[in-house]
N, C-alpha and C positions, 0 to 999 in steps of 0.2 A: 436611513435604512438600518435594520436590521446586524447584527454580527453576522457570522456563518451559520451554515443554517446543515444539518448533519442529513444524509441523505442515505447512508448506509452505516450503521452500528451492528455490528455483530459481537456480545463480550461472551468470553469462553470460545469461538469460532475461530478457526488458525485457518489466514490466507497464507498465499506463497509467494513470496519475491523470489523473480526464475530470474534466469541470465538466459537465454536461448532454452535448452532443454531442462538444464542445471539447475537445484536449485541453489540459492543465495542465501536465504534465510525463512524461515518463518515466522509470519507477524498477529499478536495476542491481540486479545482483545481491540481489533482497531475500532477507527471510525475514519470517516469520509464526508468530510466538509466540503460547503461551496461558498465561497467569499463573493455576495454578489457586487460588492466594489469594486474589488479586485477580479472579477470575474476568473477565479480562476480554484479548480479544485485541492483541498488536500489532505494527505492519508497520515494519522496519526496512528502510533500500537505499540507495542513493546516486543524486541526481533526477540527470536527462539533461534536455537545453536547458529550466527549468524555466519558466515565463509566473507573473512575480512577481503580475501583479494575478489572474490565472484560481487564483493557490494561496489566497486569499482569501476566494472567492467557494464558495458553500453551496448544495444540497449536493455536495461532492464524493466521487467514486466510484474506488477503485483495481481494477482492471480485470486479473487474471492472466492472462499466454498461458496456451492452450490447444493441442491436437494442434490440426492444420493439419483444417478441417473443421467442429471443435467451439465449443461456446462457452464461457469464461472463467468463474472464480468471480467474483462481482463482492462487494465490502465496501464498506459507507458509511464514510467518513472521521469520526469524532466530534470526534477533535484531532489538528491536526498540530502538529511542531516542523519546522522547519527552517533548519540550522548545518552551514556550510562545504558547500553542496551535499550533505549529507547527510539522511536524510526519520525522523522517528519518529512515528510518529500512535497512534492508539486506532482501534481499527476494529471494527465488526459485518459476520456475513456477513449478502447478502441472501439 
């Protein structure tokens, strides 16, 4: 099989890593892989002003813009990494 396979790219496009209402960070340029070995999704980007204790704090939620109107895909965070301002997590949609 195949690598990951990207299913959401957005560059220049800033989603939002929430903590409940709060946000935690905003993430650049990501993208949104599906590992179909590993069956399992994940969100790469580079965070914007991140809030070190809110990246911590459980559960959190990455939040994609949407057209001006609509609402966002939203993913629960399962694991994140994060090195040199950069974000890797594991994510599920909800």
């Amino acid at each position: 099989m195949a690598g990951p396979l990207p299913l959401r790219s957005a560059p220049g496009a800033l989603g939002l890593l929430r903590w409940s209402y709060q946000i935690a960070a905003g993430v650049i340029d990501f993208v949104i892989l599906y590992d179909q070995t590993r069956r399992e999704w994940t969100l790469r980007g580079g965070l914007v002003a991140p809030d070190a204790f809110k990246l911590t704090r459980t559960p959190l939620e990455f939040v994609q813009p949407a057209p001006k109107g609509s609402i966002g895909q939203r993913w629960r965070v399962v694991s994140l990494t994060v090195q040199d301002n950069r974000l890797s997590a594991t994510v599920t949609p909800l």
